[in-house]
N, C-alpha and C positions, 0 to 999 in steps of 0.2 A: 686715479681715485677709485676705491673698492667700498660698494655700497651692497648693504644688506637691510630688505624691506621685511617688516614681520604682518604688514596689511595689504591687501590689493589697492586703496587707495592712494596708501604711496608709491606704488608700484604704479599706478598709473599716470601720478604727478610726476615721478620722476622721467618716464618716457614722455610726456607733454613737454619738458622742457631741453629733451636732446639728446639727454643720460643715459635712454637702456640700455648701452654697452657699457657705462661702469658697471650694472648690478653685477652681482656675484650669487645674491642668493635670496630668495624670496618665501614668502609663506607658503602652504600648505592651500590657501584657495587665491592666490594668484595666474589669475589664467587672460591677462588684455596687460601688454597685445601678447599676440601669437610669441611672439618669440621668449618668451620669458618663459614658458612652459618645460623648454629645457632646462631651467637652470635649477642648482640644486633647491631642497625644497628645508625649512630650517626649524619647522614646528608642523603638530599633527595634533590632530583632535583626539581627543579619551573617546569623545561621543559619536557615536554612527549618525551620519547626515541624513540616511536614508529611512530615520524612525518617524513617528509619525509625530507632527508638531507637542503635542500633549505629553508624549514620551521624552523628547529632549527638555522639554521645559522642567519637567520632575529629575530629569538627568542633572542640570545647571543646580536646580534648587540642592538637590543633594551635595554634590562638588561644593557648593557656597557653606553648606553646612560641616561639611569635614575640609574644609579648606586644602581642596587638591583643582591646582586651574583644570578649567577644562580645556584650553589649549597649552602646548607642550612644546620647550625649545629644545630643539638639539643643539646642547650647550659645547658638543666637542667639534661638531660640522662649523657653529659659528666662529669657536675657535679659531678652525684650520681654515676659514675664508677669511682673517685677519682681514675685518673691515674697517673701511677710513670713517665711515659714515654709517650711525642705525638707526633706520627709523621704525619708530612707534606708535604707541597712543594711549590715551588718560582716560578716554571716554565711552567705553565699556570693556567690564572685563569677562563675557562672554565671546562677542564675535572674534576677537584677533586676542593676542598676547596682551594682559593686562599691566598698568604702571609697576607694580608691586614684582610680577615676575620678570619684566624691563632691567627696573634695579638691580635686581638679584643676576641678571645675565651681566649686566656693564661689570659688574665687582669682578668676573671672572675672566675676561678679557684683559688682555697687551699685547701690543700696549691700547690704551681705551680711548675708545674710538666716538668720533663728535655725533650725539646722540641727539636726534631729534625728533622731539615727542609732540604727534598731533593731539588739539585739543579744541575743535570748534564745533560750538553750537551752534551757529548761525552762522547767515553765506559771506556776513565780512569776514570772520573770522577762519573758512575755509578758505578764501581769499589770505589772509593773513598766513595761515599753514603753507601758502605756496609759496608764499615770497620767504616765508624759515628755511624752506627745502632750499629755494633756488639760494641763499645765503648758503647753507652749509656744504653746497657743490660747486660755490664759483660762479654761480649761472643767476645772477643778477640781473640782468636785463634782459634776458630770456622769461626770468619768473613777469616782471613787469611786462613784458608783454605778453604774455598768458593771461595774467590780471586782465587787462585790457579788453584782450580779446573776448575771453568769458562775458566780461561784465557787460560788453557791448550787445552780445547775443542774446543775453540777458534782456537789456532794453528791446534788442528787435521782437522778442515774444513778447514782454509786456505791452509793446503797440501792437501787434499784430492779435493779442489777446482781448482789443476793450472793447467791447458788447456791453449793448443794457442788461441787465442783469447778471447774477453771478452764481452760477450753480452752485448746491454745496457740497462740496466731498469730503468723505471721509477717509485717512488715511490707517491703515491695519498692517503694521510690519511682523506680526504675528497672529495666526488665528486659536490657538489651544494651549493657554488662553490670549483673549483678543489682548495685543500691547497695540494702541494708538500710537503713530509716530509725532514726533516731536523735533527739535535741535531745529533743522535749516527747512524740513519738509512745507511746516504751513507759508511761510516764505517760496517757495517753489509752488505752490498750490495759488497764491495770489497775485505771482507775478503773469502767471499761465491764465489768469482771470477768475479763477473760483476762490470760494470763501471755505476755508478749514473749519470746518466743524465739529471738530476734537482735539485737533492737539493744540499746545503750544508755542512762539517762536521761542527757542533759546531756552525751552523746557525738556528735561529727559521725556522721552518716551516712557508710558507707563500703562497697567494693565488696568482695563476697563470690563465690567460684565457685558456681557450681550443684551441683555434688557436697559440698561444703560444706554448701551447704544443707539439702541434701537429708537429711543427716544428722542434722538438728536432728530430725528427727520421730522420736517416741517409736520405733516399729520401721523408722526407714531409712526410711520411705517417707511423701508426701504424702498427705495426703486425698483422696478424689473432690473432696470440695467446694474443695480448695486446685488443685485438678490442674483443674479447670473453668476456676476464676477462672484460670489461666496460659494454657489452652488460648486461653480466647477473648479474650487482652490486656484484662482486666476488671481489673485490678491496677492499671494508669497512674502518676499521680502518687503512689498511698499515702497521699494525704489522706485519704480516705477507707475504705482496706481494710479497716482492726478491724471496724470496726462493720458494715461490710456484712456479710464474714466472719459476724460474730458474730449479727447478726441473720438469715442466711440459715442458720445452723444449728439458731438456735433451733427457725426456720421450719420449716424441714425434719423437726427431731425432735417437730414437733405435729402436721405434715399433710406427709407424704413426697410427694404426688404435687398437689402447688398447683398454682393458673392461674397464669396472665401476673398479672391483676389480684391475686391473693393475695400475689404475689411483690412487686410494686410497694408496696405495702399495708404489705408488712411489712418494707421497706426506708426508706420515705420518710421517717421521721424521722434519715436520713444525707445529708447534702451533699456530691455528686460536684463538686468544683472544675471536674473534665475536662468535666463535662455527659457519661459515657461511660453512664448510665443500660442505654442498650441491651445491652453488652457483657455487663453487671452480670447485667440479667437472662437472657440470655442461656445465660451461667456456670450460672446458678442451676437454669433447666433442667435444663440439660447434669448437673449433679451427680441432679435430683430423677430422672431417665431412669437413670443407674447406680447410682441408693443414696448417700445422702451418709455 
């Protein structure tokens, strides 16, 4: 079986369940695990990654305006990887290959290959996208145990998370301008023990002002620890903010004045997507120097 992923997330479901030696051919920001980095690459950005948030965003707006995606399949490579299996997704058409250019790719292929398109808002639902995957590679009981396993880890931070009270956080998967996260995030923020204070479960992601924002905090104003992480762009994508957030306050409120290696120490069990680690700790400084 020959699989071709257009997101890193299926690229990652797929290796979860056993697969990465079928792929054949992945996106353009597929880089976990290590090994797929070889493999060919099936779509590229119009847009420089390297601009500065407020720049790509006027980039996408315009793309949305003259209706050209901002990411790009190489429709003759997918071809010539005649895959059994493609996976997609319906649920933005900025980050990865949108449904509308999906379609347009399936019409060109033969023979046409079982297409499966991610589409979750929330964590049952990313749960559900696994068990579609492990359906369309045979890997049934692989996916069900995936499920499983997730879900359970799941439960072990939800206990390991319940404290009196519950910190608020705010989740920012964009800064210029601020987009609130939304779909599985505030869900992740609650199960971890804190209370989402802007976004929605099962809601798109969506742009908020800064004065907006700013008002979500109990008296008007950010934290040191929230005003750090914005100071030093430690925020990024929002895959990862709860929990950093959350575990550098904990931090903080055990040992106010940590090293570098305490700070690392008591982050590590959080996955930066961005690899922005430095920024992270950074931040974290910067709050333990004025008091978090």
């Amino acid at each position: 079986m020959r699989i071709v992923s257009l997101l890193p997330a299926a690229t990652e479901i797929v290796a979860a369940l056993g697969a990465v030696g079928r792929l054949v051919g992945v996106s353009h920001e597929c880089d976990f695990p290590p090994e797929v980095r070889s493999l060919p690459r099936v779509t590229r950005t119009r847009v420089d990654p390297a601009l500065p948030s407020g720049a790509i965003d006027r980039a996408m707006v315009e793309a949305k305006r003259t209706g050209v995606p901002p990411v790009e399949v190489d429709v003759d490579l997918v071809a010539h990887l005649r895959p059994d299996v493609l996976i997609g997704q319906s649920v933005c058409e900025v980050c990865a290959v949108g449904a509308g250019e999906l379609a347009r790719l399936v019409t060109t292929l033969m023979p046409t290959p079982w297409v499966v398109t991610l589409h979750a808002h929330t964590l049952d639902e990313v749960f559900l996208d696994i068990r579609k995957i492990g359906e369309a590679l045979e890997l049934r009981d692989e996916a069900e145990e995936l499920d499983a396993g997730l879900r359970y880890r799941l439960r072990r931070v939800q206990t390991g998370a319940s404290r009196p009270g519950k910190p608020r956080v705010l989740v920012l998967e964009w800064l210029d301008p601020p987009y609130v996260a939304g779909h599985w995030v505030p869900e992740l923020v609650a199960l971890a023990g804190g209370e989402d204070v802007g976004g929605a479960t099962g809601e798109p992601s969506r742009p908020r002002p800064w004065d907006e924002l700013e008002g979500l905090a109990p008296d008007g104003e950010l934290t040191p620890l929230q005003r750090a992480f914005s100071q030093h762009h430690a925020l990024q994508c929002g895959y990862c903010t709860p929990g950093m957030l959350m575990s550098a306050k904990a931090l903080l409120e055990q040992n106010p004045r940590p090293s570098e290696e305490e700070i690392r120490k008591a982050i590590q069990g959080n996955i930066c997507r961005c690899t922005g680690y430095v920024n992270i700790v950074e931040a974290i400084k910067t709050a333990a120097e004025g008091g978090a």
